[in-house]
N, CA, C and O atoms as CSV, one atom per row, in Angstrom:
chain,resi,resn,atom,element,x,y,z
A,1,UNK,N,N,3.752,-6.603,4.789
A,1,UNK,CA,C,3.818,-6.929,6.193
A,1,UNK,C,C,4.478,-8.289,6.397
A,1,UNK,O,O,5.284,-8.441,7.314
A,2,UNK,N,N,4.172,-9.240,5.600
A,2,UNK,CA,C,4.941,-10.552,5.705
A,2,UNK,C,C,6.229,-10.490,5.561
A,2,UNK,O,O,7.018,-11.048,6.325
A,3,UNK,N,N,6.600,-9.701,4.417
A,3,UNK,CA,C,8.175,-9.739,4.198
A,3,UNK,C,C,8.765,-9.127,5.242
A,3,UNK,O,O,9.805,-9.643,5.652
A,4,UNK,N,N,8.188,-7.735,6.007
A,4,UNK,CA,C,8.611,-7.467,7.111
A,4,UNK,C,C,8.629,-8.620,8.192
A,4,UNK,O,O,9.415,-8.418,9.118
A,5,UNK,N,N,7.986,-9.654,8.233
A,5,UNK,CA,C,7.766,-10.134,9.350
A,5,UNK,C,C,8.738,-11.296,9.275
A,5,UNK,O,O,8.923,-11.985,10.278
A,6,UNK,N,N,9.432,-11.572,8.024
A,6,UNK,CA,C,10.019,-12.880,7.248
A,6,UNK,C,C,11.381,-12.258,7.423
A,6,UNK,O,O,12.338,-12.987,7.160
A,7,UNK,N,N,11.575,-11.268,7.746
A,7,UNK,CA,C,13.170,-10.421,7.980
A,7,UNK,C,C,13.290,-10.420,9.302
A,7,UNK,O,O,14.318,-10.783,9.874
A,8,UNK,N,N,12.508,-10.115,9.739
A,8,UNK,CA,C,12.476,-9.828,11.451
A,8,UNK,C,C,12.834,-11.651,12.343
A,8,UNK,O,O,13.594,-12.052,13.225
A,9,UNK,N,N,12.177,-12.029,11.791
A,9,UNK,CA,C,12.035,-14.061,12.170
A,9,UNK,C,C,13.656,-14.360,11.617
A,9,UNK,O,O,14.476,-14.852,12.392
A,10,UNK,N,N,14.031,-13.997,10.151
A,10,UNK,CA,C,15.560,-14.469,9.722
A,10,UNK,C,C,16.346,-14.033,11.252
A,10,UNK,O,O,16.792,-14.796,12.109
A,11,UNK,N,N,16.331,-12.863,11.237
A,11,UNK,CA,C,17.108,-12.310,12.260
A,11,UNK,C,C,17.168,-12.894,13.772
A,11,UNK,O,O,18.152,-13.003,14.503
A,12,UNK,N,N,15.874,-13.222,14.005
A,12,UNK,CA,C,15.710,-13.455,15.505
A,12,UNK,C,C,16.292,-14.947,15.277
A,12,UNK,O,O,16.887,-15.291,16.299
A,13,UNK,N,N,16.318,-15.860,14.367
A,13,UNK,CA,C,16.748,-17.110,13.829
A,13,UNK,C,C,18.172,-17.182,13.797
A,13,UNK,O,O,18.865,-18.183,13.979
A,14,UNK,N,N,18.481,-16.198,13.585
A,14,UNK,CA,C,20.417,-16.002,13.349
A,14,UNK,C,C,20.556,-15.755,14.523
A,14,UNK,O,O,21.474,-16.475,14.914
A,15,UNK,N,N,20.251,-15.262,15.185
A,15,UNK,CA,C,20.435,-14.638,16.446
A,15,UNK,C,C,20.545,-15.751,17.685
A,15,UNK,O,O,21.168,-15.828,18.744
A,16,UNK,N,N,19.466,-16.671,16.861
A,16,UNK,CA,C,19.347,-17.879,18.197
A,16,UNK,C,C,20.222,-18.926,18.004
A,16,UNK,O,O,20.545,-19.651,18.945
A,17,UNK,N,N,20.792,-19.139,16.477
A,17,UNK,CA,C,22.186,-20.415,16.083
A,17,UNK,C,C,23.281,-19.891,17.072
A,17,UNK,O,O,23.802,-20.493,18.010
A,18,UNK,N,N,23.595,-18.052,16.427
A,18,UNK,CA,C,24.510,-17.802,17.327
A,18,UNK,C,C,24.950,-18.049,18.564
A,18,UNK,O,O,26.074,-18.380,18.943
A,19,UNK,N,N,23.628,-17.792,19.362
A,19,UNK,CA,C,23.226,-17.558,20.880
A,19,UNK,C,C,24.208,-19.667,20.914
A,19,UNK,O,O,25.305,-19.921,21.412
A,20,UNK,N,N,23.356,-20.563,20.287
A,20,UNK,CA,C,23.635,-21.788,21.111
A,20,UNK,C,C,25.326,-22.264,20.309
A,20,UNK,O,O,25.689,-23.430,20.466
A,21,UNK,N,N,25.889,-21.668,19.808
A,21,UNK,CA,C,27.034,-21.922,19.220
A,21,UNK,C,C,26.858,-22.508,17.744
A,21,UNK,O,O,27.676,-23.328,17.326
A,22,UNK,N,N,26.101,-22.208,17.188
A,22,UNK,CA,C,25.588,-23.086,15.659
A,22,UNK,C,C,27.293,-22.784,14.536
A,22,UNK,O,O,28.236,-22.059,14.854
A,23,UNK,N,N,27.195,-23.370,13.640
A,23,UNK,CA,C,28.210,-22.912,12.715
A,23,UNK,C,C,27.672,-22.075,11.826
A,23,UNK,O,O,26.692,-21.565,12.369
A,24,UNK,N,N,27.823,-21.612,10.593
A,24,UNK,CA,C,27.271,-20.877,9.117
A,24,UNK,C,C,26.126,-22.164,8.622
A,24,UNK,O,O,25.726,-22.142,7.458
A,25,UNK,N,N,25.834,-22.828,9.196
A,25,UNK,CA,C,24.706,-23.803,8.682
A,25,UNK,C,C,23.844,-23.730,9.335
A,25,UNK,O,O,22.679,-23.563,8.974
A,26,UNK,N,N,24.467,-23.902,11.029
A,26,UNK,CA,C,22.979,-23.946,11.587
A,26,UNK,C,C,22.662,-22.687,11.446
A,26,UNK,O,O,21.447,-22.512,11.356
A,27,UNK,N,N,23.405,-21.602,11.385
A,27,UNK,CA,C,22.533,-19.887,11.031
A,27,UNK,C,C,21.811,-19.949,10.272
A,27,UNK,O,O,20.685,-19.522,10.529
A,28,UNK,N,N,22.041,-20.405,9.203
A,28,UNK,CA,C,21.292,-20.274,7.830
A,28,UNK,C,C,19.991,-21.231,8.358
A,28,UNK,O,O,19.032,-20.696,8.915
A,29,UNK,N,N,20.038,-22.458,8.169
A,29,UNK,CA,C,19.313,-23.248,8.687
A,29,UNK,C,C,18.271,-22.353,9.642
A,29,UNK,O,O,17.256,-21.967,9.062
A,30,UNK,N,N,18.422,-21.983,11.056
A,30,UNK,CA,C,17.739,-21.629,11.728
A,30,UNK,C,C,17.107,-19.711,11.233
A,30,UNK,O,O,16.071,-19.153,11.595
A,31,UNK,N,N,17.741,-19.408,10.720
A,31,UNK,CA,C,17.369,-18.615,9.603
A,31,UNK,C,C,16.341,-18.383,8.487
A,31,UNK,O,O,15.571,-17.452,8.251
A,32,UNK,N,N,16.545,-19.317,8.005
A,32,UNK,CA,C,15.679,-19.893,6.809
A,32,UNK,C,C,14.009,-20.437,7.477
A,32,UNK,O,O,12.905,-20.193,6.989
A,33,UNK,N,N,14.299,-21.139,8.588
A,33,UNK,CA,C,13.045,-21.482,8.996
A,33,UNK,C,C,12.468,-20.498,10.035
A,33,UNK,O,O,11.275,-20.306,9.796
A,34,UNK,N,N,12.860,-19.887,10.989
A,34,UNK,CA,C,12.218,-18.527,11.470
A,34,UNK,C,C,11.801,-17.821,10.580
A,34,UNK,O,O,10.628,-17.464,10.683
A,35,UNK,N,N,12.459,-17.438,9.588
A,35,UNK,CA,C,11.836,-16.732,8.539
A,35,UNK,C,C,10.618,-17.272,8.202
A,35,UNK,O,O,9.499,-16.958,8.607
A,36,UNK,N,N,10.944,-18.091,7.442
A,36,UNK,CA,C,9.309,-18.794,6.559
A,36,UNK,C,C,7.994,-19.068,8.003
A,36,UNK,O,O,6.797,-18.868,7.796
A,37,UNK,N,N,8.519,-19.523,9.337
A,37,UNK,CA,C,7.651,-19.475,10.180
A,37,UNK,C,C,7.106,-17.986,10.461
A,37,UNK,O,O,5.992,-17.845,10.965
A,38,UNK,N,N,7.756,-17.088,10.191
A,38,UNK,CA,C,7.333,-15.645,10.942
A,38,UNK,C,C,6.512,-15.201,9.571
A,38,UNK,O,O,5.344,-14.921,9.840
A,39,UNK,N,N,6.803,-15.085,8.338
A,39,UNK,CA,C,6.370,-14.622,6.923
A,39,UNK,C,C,5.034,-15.532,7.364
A,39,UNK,O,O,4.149,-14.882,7.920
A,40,UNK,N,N,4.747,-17.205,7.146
A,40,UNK,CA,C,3.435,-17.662,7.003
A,40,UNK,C,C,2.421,-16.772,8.226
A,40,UNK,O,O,1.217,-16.566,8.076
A,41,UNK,N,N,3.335,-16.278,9.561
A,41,UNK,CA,C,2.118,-15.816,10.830
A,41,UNK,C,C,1.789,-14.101,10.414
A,41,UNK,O,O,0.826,-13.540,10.936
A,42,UNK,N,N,2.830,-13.257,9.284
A,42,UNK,CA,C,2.161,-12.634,8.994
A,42,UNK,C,C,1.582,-12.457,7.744
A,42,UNK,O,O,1.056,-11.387,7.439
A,43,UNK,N,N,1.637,-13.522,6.908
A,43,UNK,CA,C,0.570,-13.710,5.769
A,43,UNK,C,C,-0.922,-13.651,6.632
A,43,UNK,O,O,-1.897,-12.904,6.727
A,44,UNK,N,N,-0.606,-14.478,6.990
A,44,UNK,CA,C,-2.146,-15.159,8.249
A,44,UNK,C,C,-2.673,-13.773,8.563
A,44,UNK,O,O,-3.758,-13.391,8.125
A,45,UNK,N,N,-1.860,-12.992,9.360
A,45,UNK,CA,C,-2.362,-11.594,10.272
A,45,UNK,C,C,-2.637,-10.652,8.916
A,45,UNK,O,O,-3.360,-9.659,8.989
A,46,UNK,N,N,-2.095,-10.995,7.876
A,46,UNK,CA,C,-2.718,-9.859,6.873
A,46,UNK,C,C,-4.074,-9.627,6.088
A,46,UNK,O,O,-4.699,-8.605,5.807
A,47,UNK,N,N,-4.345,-11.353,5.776
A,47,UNK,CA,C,-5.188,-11.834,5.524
A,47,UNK,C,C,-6.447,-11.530,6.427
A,47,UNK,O,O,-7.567,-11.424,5.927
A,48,UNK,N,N,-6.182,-11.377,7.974
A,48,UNK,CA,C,-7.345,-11.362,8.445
A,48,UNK,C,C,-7.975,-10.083,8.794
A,48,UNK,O,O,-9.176,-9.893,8.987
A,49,UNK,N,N,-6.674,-8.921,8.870
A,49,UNK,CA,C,-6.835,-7.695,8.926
A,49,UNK,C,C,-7.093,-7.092,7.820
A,49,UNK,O,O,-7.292,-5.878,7.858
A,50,UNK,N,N,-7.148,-7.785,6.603
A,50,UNK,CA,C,-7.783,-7.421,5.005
A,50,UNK,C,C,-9.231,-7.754,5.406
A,50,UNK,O,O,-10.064,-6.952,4.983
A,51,UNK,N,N,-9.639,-8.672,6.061
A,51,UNK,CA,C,-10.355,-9.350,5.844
A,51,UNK,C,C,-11.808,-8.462,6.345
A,51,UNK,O,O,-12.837,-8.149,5.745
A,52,UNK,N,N,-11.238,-8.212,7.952
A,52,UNK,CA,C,-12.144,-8.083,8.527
A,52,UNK,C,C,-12.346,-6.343,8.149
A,52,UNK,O,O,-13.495,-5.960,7.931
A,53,UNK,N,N,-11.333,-5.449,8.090
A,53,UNK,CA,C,-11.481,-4.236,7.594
A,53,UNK,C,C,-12.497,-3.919,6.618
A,53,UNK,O,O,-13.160,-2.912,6.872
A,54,UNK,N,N,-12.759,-4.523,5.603
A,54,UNK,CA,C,-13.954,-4.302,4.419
A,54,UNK,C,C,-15.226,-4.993,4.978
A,54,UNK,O,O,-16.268,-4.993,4.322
């Protein structure tokens, strides 16, 4: 679920350099950190839906 969620964040991240005119850096850049921000919120959501399920 994280890695899904760490692909989905890259994307919406590329999506937003584009959107403000970024170059191949700020993509990556804004890329790289949507990602790792979206992957840690669904580590978090996995963890708690492991959690509370058992």
């Amino acid at each position: 679920m994280y890695l899904l969620c760490g692909l989905i964040g890259a994307f919406l991240g590329a999506r937003q350099a584009k959107k403000r005119n970024g170059n191949r850096a700020d993509i990556a850049q804004y890329a790289a950190g949507y990602g790792i921000l979206f992957a840690l919120i669904g580590l978090v959501l996995t963890v708690i839906l492991d959690r509370s399920v058992i």
